[in-house]
C-alpha positions as CSV (number, residue, x, y, z in Angstrom):
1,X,5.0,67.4,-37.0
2,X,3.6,67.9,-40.5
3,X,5.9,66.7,-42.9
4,X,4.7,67.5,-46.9
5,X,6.8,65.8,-50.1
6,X,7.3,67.0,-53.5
7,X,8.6,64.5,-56.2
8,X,10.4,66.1,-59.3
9,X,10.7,63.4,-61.4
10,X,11.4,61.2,-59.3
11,X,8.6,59.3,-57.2
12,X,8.5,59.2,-53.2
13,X,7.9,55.9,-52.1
14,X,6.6,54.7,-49.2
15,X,9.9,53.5,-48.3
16,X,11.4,56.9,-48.8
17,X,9.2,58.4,-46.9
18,X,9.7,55.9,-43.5
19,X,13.2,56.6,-43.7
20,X,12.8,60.3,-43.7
21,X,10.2,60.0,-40.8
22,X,12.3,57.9,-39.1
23,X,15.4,60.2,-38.9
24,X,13.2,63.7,-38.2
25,X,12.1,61.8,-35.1
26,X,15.4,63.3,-33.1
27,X,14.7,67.0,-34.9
28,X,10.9,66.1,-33.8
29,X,11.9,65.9,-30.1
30,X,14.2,68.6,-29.3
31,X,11.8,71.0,-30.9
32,X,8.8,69.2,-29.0
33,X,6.7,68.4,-32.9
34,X,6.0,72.3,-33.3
35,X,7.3,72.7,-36.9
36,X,6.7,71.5,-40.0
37,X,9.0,69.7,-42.6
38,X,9.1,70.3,-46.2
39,X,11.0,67.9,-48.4
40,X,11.5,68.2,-52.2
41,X,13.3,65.2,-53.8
42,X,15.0,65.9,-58.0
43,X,16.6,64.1,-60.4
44,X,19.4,66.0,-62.3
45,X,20.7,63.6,-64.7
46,X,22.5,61.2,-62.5
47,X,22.3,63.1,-59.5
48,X,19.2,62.5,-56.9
49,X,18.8,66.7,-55.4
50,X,17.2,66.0,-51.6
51,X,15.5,70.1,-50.3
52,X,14.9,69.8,-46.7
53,X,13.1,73.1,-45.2
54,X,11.8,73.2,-41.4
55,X,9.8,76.2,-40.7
56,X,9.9,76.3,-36.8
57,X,8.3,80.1,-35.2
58,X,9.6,82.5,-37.4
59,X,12.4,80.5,-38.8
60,X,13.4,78.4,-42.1
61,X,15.9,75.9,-42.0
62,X,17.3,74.6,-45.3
63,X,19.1,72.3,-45.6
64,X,20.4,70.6,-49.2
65,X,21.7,67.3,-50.2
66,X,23.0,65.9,-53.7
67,X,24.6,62.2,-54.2
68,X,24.0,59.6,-56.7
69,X,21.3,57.8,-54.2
70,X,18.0,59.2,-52.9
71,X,18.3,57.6,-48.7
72,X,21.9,59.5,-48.9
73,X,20.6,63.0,-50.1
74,X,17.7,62.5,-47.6
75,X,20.8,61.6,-45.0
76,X,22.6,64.7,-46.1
77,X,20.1,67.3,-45.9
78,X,18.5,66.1,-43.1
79,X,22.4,66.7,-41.1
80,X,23.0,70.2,-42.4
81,X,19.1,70.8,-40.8
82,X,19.6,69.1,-37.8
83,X,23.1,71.4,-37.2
84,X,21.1,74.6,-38.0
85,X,18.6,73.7,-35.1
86,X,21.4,72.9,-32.8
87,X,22.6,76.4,-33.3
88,X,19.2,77.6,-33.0
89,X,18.7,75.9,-29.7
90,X,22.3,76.8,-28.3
91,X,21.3,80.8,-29.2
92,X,18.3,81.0,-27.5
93,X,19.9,78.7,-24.6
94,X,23.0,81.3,-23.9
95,X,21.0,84.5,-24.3
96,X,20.6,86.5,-21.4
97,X,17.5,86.5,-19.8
98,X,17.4,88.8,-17.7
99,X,18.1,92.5,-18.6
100,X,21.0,94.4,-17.8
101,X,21.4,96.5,-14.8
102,X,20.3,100.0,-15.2
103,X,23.5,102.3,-15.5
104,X,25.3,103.7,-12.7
105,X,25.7,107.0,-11.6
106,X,28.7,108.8,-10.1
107,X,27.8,110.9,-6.6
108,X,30.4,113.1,-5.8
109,X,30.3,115.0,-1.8
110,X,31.2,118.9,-1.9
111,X,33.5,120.5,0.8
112,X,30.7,122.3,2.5
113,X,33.5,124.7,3.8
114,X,34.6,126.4,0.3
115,X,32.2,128.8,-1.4
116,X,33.7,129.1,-4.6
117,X,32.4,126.8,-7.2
118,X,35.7,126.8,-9.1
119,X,37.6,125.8,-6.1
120,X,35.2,122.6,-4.9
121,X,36.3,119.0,-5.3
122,X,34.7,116.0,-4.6
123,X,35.5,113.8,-0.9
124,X,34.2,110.9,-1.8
125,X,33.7,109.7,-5.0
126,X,30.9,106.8,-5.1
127,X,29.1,104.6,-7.8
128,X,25.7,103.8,-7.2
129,X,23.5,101.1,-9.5
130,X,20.0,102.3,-10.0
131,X,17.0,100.1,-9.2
132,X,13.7,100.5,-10.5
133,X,11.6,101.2,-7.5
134,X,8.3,103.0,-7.1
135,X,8.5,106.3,-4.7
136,X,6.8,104.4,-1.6
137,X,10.0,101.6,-1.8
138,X,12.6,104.0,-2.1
139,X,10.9,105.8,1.3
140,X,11.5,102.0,2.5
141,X,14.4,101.6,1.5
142,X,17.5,101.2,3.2
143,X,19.9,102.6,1.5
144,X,17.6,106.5,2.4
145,X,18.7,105.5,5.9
146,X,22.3,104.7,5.4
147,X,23.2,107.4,2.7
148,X,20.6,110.1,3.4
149,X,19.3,109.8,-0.1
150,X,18.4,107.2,-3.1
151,X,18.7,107.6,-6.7
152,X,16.1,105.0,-8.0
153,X,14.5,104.9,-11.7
154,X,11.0,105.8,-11.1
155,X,8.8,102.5,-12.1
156,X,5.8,105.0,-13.1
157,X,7.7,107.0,-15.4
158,X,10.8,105.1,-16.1
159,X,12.9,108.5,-15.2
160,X,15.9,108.6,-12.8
161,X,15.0,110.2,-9.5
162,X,16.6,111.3,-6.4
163,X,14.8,111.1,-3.0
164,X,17.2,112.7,-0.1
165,X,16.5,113.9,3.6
166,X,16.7,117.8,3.8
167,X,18.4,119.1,7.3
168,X,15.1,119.7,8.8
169,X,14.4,116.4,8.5
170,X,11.5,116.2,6.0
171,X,12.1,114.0,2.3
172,X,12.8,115.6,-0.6
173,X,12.1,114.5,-4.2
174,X,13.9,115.3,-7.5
175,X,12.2,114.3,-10.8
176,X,13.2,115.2,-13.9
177,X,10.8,118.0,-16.3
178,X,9.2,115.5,-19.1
């Protein structure tokens, strides 16, 4: 970890600076040394100003302590930093990783019986989650042999599709017009 001081009038001793390396050490570890650390030290009248920034990816911490002693400003910006990583670390941690399934469809089965369109309702009323599959699975799959037909999102084009079994036997493909 690269760590870079800036003294406003105030100097960083040695001493200031081992105590500051000493308590980014935990920071250092849980982000495995790839950030760097940028800590500006004031002096406001009787107040010692302690800037902490970590730059860690394409984030920047900041965290800001004031007290009458240097070590405690150091102290306290360091613990408002070392919060903000937590929370860094717990939001990537509890984000899903993998994507959310593909949005079902409803497939409704027509009397065959009734002619009049106004008059049909739906036997059986079914909801189906849509798998990405390329056209060769979903000839594989089961789901063509238990239900006579698959509605799979085509991995080529990224399209719903519909690949049935027509009553002569022969498979039957529905794709949407670009």
């Amino acid at each position: 970890m690269q760590i870079e001081y800036t003294g406003r009038q105030i100097d960083v001793t040695p001493d200031l600076r081992q105590y500051t390396e000493e308590r980014v050490n935990k920071i250092a570890r849980v982000l495995r040394d790839r950030c760097s650390l940028h800590v500006i030290l004031t002096t406001q009248r009787h107040l010692r100003v302690a800037e902490v920034t970590l730059k860690f990816r394409d984030h920047d911490l900041i965290g800001i302590g004031q007290t009458a002693d240097a070590r405690s400003s150091i102290n306290d910006a360091l613990d408002k930093v070392e919060k903000q990583v937590v929370r860094l670390i717990e939001r990537k941690r509890e984000r899903k990783r993998r994507p959310k399934p593909t949005s079902a469809i409803l497939l409704n089965v027509l009397a065959p019986e009734r002619t009049d369109h106004l008059e049909r309702e739906a036997l059986e009323t079914e909801r189906i989650a849509i798998k990405p599959l390329s056209v060769e699975e979903a000839i594989e799959s089961k789901e063509l042999v238990q239900r006579g037909a698959v509605v799979f999102r085509n991995s080529e084009t990224e399209r719903v599709n519909v690949l049935y079994r027509r009553t002569d036997g022969k498979l039957a493909l529905i794709e949407p017009e670009p």
